[in-house]
C-alpha positions as CSV (number, residue, x, y, z in Angstrom):
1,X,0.0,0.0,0.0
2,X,1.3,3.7,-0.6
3,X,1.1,6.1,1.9
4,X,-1.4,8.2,-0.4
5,X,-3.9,5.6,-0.3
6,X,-4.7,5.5,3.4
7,X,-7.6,7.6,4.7
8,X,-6.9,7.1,8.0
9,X,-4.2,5.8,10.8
10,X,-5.2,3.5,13.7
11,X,-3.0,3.4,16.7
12,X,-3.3,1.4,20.1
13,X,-3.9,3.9,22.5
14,X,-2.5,2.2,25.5
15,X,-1.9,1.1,28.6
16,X,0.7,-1.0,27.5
17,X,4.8,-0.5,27.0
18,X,5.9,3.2,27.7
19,X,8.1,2.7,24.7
20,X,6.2,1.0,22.3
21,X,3.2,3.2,23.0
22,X,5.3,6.2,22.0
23,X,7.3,4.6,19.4
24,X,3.9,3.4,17.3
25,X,1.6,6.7,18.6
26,X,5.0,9.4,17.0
27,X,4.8,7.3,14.1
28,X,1.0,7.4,13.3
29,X,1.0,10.8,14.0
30,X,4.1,11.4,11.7
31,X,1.7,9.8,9.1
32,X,-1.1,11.4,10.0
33,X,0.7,15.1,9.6
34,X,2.6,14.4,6.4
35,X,-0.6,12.7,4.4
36,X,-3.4,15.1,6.1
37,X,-5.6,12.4,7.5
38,X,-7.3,11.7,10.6
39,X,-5.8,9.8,13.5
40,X,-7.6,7.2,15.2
41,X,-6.9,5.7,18.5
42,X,-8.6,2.1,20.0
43,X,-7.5,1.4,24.3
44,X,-5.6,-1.7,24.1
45,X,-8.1,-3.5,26.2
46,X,-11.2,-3.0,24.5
47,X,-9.0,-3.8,21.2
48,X,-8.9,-7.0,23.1
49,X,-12.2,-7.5,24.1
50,X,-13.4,-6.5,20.3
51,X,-10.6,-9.4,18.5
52,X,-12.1,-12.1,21.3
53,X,-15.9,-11.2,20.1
54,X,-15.3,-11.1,17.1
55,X,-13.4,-14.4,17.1
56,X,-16.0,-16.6,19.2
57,X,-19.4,-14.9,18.2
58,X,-21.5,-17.0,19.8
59,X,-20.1,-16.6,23.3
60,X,-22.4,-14.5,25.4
61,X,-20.0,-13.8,28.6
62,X,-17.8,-11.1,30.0
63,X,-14.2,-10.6,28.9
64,X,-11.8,-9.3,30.9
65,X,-8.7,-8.5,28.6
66,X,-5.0,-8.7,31.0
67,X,-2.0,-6.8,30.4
68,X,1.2,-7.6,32.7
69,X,2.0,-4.9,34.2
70,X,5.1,-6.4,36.2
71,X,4.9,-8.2,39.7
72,X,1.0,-9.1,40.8
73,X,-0.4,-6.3,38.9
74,X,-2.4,-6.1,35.7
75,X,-4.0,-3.3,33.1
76,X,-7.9,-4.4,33.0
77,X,-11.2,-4.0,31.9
78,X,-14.5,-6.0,31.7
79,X,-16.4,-5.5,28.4
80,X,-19.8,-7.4,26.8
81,X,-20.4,-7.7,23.5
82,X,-21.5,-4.0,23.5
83,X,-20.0,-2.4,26.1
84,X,-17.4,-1.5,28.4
85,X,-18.8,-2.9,31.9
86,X,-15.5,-1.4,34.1
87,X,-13.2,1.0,32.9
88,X,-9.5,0.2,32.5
89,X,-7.6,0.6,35.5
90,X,-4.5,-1.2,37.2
91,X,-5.6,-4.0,39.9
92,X,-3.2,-6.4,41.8
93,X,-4.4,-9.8,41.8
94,X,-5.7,-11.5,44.8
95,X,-8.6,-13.9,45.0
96,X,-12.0,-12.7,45.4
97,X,-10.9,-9.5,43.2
98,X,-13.6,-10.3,40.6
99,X,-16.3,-11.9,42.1
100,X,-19.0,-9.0,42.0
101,X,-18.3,-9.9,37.8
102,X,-18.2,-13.7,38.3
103,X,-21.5,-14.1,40.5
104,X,-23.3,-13.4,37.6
105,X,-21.7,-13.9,34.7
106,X,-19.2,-16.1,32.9
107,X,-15.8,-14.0,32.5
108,X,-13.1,-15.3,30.3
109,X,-9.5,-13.9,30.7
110,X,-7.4,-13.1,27.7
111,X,-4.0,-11.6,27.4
112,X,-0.6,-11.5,28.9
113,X,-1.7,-11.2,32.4
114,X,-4.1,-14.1,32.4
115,X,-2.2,-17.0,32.9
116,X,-0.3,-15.6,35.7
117,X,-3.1,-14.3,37.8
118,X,-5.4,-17.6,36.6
119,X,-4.6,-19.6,38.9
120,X,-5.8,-17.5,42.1
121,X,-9.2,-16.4,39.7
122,X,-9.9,-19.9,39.0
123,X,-11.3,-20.8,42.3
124,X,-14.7,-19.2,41.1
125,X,-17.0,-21.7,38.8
126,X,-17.7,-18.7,36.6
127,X,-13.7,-18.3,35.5
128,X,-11.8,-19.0,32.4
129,X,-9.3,-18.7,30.7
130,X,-8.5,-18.4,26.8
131,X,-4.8,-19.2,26.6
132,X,-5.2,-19.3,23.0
133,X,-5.7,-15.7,22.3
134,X,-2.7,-13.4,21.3
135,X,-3.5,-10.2,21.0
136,X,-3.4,-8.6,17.6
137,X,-3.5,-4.9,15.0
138,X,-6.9,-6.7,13.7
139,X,-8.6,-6.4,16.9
140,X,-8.4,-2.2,16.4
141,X,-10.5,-2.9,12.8
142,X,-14.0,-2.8,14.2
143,X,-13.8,0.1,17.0
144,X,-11.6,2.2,14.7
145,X,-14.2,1.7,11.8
146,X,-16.7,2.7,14.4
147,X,-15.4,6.0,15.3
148,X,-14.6,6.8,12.3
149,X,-18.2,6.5,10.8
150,X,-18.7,8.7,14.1
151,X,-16.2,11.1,13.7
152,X,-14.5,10.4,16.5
153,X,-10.7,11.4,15.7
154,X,-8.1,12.7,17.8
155,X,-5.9,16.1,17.4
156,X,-2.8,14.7,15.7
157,X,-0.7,17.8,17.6
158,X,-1.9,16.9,21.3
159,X,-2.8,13.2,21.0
160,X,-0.8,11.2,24.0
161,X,-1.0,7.8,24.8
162,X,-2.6,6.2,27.6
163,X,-0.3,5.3,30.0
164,X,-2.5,4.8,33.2
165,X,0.7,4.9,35.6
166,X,3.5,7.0,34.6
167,X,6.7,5.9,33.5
168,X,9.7,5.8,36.5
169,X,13.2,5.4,35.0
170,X,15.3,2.9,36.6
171,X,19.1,3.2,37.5
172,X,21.0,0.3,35.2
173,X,21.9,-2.7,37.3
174,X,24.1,-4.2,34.9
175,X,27.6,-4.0,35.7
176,X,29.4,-1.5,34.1
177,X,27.2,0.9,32.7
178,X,26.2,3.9,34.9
């Protein structure tokens, strides 16, 4: 494809990798500048949630997309088919954490984070877990289509990422560099 035959640039919005969510964001606005066209951005979660629906379109439950986010925490949300049920937000692990979602509904855990935190989630009959899924650009294609049928662009000049926590630079523990 040549860059004058996009209408439009989709980018993950985040949370997710401080660096890859700046790397991919600087080049879809770079692309967006040069070629005059609208930017679109998709939260990584509900990209998620939209690739697992649209992948298993009979299945009626909750999904609760999992992003590692290092140590017993994870980047979540719980989305239906339609919408998003809990925002995204940072939660560390610990059993019972869900259970106000899994009383009621069936919730199946996709990404990163799930098969780390599964086995303390799996307690409750209403729990599982799709280790099959791996998360993927095509899972933007339906909510980016939607906002753009709505209008819903961002402004290429002040568009940032969503980080949800902010990113802490770490002194270098390997030996000899400072």
């Amino acid at each position: 494809m040549k860059p004058e035959e996009l209408s439009a640039v989709c980018v993950s919005a985040g949370p997710g990798s401080y660096t890859g969510l700046r790397i991919g964001v600087s080049t879809a606005k770079g692309f967006c500048y040069a070629l005059g066209i609208p930017l679109l951005s998709v939260p990584t979660l509900e990209s998620m949630a939209a690739q697992y629906f649209a992948d298993h379109p009979d299945y009626q439950g909750l999904v609760c997309p999992m992003i590692d986010a290092r140590r017993m925490e994870c980047y979540t949300a719980f989305y239906d088919r339609q919408n998003e049920i809990r925002p995204t937000q940072a939660d560390i692990i610990e059993p019972g954490i869900y259970d106000e979602y899994l009383d009621n509904n069936t919730v199946t855990f996709i990404g990163d984070g799930a098969p780390k935190c599964f086995p303390m989630l799996s307690t409750h009959p209403n729990a599982r877990m799709d280790e099959s899924f791996t998360i993927s650009a095509r899972g933007l294609l339906p909510v980016a289509l939607r906002k753009l049928a709505e209008g819903q662009t961002e402004d290429v000049a002040y568009f940032e990422p969503f980080y949800l926590k902010d990113f802490v630079a770490k002194k270098s523990v390997v030996r000899g560099l400072r």
